[in-house]
Every structure is written in C-alpha cells, then in structure tokens.
C-alpha positions in Angstrom: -237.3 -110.8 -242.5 -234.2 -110.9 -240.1 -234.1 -107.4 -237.7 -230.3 -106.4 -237.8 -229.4 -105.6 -234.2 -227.0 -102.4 -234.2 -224.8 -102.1 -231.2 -225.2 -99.5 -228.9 -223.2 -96.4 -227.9 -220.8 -94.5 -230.2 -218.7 -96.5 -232.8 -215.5 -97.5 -231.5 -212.4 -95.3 -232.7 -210.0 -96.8 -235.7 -207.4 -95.6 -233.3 -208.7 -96.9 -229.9 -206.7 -99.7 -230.0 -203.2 -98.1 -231.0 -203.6 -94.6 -228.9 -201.4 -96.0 -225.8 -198.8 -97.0 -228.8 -199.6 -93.7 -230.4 -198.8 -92.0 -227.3 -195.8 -93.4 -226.2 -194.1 -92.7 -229.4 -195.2 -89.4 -229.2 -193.6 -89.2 -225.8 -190.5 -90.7 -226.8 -190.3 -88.4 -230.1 -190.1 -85.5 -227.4 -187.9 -86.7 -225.2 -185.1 -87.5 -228.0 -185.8 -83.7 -229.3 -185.5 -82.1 -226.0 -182.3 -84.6 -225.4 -181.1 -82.8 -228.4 -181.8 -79.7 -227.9 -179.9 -79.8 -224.3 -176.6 -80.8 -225.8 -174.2 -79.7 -228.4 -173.9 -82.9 -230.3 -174.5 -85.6 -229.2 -174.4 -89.6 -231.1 -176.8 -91.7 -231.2 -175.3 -94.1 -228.7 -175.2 -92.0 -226.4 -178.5 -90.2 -227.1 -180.3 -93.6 -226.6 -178.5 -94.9 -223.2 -179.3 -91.9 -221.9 -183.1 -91.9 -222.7 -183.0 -95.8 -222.3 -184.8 -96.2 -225.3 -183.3 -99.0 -228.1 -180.8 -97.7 -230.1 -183.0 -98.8 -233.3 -185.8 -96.8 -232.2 -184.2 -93.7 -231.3 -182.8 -93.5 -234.7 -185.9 -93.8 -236.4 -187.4 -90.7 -234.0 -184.0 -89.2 -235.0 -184.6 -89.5 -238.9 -188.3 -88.8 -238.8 -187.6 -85.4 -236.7 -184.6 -84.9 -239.4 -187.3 -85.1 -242.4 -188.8 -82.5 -240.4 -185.7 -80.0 -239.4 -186.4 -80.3 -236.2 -182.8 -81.9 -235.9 -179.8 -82.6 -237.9 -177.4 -84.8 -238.4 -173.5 -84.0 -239.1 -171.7 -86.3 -241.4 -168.2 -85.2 -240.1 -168.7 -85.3 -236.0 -171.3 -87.8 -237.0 -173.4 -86.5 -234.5 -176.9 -85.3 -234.1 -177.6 -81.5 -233.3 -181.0 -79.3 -233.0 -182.5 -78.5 -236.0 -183.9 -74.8 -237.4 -187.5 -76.1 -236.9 -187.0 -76.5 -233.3 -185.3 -73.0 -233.1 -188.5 -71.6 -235.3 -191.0 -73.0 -233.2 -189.6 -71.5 -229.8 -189.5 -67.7 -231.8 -192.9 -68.5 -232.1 -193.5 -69.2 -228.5 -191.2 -66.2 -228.0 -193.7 -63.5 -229.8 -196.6 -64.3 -228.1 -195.2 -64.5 -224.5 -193.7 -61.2 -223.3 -192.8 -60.6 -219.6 -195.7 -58.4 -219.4 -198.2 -61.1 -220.6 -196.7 -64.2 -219.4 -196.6 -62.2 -215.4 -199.8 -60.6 -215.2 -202.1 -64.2 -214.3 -198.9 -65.4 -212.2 -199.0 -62.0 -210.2 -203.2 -62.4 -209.8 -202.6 -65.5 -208.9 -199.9 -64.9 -206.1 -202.0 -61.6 -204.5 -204.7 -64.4 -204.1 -201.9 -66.6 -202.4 -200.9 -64.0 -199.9 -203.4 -61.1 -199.5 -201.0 -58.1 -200.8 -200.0 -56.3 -204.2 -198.1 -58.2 -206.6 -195.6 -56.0 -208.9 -193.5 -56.1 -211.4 -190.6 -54.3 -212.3 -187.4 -54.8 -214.6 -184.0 -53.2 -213.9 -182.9 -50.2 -215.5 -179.0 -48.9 -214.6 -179.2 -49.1 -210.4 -182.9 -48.6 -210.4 -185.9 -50.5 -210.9 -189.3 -49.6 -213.2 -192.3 -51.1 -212.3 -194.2 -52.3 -215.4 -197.5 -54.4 -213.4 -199.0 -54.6 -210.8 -202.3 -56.5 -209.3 -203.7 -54.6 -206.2 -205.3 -56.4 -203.2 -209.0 -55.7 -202.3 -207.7 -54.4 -198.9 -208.1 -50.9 -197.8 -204.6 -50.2 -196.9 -202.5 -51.1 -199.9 -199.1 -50.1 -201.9 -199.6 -48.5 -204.9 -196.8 -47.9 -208.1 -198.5 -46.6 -211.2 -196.8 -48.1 -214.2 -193.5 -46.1 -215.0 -192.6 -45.7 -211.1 -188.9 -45.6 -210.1 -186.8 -46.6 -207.0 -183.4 -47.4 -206.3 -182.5 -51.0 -205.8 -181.2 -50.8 -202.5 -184.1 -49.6 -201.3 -186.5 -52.0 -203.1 -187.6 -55.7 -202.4 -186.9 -56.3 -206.2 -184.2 -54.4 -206.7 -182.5 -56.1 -203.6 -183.7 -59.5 -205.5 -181.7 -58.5 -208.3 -178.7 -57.3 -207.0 -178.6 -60.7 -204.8 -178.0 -62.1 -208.4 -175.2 -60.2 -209.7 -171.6 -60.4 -209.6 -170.0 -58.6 -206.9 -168.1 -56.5 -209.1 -171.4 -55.4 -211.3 -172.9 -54.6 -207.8 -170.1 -52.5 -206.9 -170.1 -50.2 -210.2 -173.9 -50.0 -210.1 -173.9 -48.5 -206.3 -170.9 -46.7 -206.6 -172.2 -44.8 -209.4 -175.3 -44.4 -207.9 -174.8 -43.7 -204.1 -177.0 -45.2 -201.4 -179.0 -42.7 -200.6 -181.4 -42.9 -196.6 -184.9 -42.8 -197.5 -185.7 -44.1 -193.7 -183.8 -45.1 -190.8 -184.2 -48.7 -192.0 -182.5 -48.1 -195.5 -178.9 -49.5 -196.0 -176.7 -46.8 -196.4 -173.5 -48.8 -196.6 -172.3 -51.4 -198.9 -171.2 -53.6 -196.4 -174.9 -53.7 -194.7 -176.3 -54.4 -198.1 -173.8 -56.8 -199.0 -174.6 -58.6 -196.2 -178.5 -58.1 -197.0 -177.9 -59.5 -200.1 -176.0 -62.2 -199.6 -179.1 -63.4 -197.0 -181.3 -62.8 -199.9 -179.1 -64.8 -202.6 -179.6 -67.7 -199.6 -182.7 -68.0 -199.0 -184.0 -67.0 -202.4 -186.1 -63.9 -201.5 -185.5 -60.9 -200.6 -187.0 -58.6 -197.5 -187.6 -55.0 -197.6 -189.0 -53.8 -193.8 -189.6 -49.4 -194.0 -186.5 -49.4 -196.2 -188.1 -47.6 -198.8 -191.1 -46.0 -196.9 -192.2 -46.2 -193.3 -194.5 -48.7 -192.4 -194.2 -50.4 -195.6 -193.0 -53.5 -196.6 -192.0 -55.9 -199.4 -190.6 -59.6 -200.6 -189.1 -59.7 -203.7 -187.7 -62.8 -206.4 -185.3 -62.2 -208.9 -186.8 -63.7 -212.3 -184.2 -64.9 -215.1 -183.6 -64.6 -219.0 -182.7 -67.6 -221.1 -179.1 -66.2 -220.6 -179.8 -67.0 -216.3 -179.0 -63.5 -216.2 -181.9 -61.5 -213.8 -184.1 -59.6 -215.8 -186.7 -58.3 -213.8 -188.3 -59.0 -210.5 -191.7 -59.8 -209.0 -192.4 -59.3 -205.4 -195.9 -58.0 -202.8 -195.6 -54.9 -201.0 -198.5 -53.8 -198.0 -198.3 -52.5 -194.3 -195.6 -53.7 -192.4 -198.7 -54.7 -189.9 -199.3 -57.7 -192.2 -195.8 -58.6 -192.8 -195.3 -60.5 -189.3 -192.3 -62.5 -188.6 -194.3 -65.3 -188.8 -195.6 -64.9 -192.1 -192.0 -64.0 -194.0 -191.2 -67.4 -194.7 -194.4 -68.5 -196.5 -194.4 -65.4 -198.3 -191.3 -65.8 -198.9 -191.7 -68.9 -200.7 -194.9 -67.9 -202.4 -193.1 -65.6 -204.1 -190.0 -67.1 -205.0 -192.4 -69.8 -206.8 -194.0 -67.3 -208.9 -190.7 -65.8 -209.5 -189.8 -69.3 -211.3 -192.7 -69.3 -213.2 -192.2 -66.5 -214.9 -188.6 -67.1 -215.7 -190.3 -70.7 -217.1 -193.2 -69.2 -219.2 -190.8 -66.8 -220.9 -187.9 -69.5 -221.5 -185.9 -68.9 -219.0 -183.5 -70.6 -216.8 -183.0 -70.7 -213.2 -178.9 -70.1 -212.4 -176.9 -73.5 -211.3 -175.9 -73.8 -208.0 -177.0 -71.9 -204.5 -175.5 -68.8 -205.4 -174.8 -68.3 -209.2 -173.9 -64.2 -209.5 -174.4 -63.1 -212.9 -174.9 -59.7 -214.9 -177.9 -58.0 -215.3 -180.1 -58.1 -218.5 -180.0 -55.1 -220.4 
C-alpha cells in the first residue's frame, strides 16, 4: 500500500498569491476616495493624472465606491463628488472621539516626554477652562482641578489661542475683558501681548514665565477644529526651576507635536500658511 506523504506546515492561503494585488487595489480604492473627498468636483481625467493611476482603473474604483455611496457622480458637471457613506462613516468616527478622549493618552504621553503636567483646556469668552490634566510624579507640580479658570493673557494656552485669532477678535475679547497684573511678569498692555503673541503665532508655542503665578511656568499649543478655527489648547506647566532657557525649545516642540495630534485624532486641520488668524471655536 502506497504511504501518502502530506506536506508540512500550515496549508497555503487561497489568497496568498493575490494579497500584494489585493492590497494595492485596496490602496488605490483609498487614495481615489480621499482624492474625492479633498475637492469639490472633480472629473475623472483629472482625478486619475493626479493620483497617476490609469484612467480605466480609476473609474472602475470610482463606480465600485459609487455602488457603495461612498461617492457620486453628477450627470450635469459630469463630475465626481463625495458620497453620504463617506460623510456617515466620519460621524461615526466623530462619536467616539471627543477632545476629552482623543487628549488624555496624547497628554500621558507628552508628561512622559518632558517630565511636567500636561493640561487641557478649551476657550470660553477671554478665559480658558481646564478640562484634563496628567500630573508628573514630581514633588513640586502645577495643579488645576477640572473646571479651573484663568484669563488668556495670563495663560500658556490661552496665549496659544489668542496667537491664532484675528487681530480684531483679539481686540474685542481683551477689551471687554481688561488685562488684569497677576505678577510683575503679566502683560498688562495690548501692545506687550501683541507682541507676545505674535512670537508665539512664529514659533508655534507659546511661553508663560510667573505670568500667572510666581515661580511658575508653562508652554502652550493651540489645537484646531475641522473649521482650522482654535478650539482648545494643550500645554505643561511646573517650577520655573525646570523651565531653563535651554530646555524651551524642545519643550517647545514637544508640545506643539502633541498639539497636532490632537487636532488630527479629532478631524481637525492645521491653518495654511505661517500665520493663519482665525476666530475662535465656540
């Protein structure tokens, strides 16, 4: 009797040989839909020069994604636009990611980064709320309980978001409010802030050194709504002891990264340009 010999190790996949195929169509299928989903209209000519994929391809993605709503196709601009799928999907994404959630691991992961309290706060008239915060293990530490208040001028975030408004919405919000000396450090004039500001809007952070309190400091970023309209801010606070010279550029930039990925994880979008002023969320 002839012993059938069974090969060894697991039985090859009936999609081994097509998953790189698989996967590239895949990749192509998104690239058309977030191509789409970037303009207002656009042909399929100029869809498929643009992704330099073959025009015959891109329109069978197109009419696959169409069978799906995830785009649509107008017979009089003959054009293709983003379907309601698409816009269904992102409200999903949208209910499970609030700023509260979507901060939180970003703010554990920059007190790691730098060593100091990461907060949270969102802008409310020409004052700021803080709504999180992750506390270094260090001894000497800033502390605002959820529900906390300060005015902008005075606050690393609150500077961050005024760096990102229109002059004129700055104005009204100040005037209104006053500028009121907490320390000798605090700006008590427009033009000083103004001029504070306009460093911050540069650079991309801003730097709060016993404005607020003595001997404390804080770096703040300005984090954006799907609107690129500032929304809330993120920053670290501690002793001014551990905010050396040395040191404000790398925190700087440590927190102006997690600033951006908070604006990313809840849809968000950075402003165009170096200096793009805009209103503040409501």
């Amino acid at each position: 009797m002839t012993q059938i010999r069974r090969p060894r190790g697991r039985p090859k996949s009936q999609f081994a040989e097509s998953s790189a195929g698989t996967m590239q169509a895949l990749d192509r299928a998104l690239s058309v839909l977030v191509a789409a989903a970037q303009r207002d209209g656009v042909s399929l000519t100029d869809l498929a020069q643009s992704l330099d994929i073959p025009t015959a391809t891109t329109h069978r993605i197109l009419t696959t994604l169409q069978k799906r709503d995830f785009v649509r196709f107008d017979e009089e601009r003959q054009d293709w636009t983003i379907g309601i799928e698409a816009y269904r999907t992102g409200v999903a994404y949208l209910k499970r990611t609030d700023l509260s959630e979507a901060g939180r691991p970003v703010m554990r992961r920059l007190m790691e980064e730098t060593g100091e309290t990461a907060n949270l706060a969102v802008p409310d008239g020409a004052e700021v709320v803080f709504i999180g915060q992750v506390e270094t293990g260090n001894p000497i530490r800033a502390f605002f309980p959820p529900g906390s208040r300060t005015p902008m001028h005075a606050s690393g975030i609150g500077k961050a978001i005024l760096a990102a408004l229109s002059e004129d919405r700055r104005a009204a919000l100040l005037t209104g409010a006053g500028l009121h000396g907490f320390t000798d450090r605090t700006h008590v004039t427009q033009r000083a802030l103004f001029d504070d500001l306009a460093r911050t809007a540069s650079r991309g952070w801003s730097f709060d050194r016993n404005e607020r309190h003595d001997g404390m400091s804080c770096i703040g970023a300005a984090i954006f709504n799907a609107r690129a309209e500032p929304c809330a801010g993120i920053s670290i606070s501690g002793p001014s002891s551990r905010f050396p010279d040395a040191r404000l550029a790398d925190f700087g930039e440590a927190v102006a990264r997690a600033a951006t990925r908070i604006t990313h994880l809840i849809a968000g979008r950075i402003p165009e340009g170096p200096e793009a002023p805009h209103e503040a969320a409501p």
